[in-house]
Phi, psi and omega in degrees: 000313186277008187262007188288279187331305199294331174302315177306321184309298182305269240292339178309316205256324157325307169296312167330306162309282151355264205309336162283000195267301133344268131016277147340276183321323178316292181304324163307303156314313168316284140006307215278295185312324185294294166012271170336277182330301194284030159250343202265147150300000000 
C-alpha cells in the first residue's frame, strides 16, 4: 500500500514537472512568435 503511494506520488510530481517545462517553454516561445508576426509583412 505505501509504495502504491509513492508511485502515484513520483508519477504526480513527474507530470507537474513536464507541465512547468512546458509552461516555460510556452512563455518563452510566445514572444518570440508575435516578434515574428509583427515583423513579417
Amino acid at each position: 500500500m505505501q509504495r502504491k503511494r509513492a508511485i502515484a506520488i513520483a508519477v504526480a510530481e513527474q507530470k507537474a514537472r513536464e507541465s512547468r517545462l512546458i509552461v516555460a517553454a510556452a512563455l518563452l516561445l510566445l514572444p518570440a512568435a508575435l516578434l515574428l508576426l509583427l515583423i513579417s509583412p
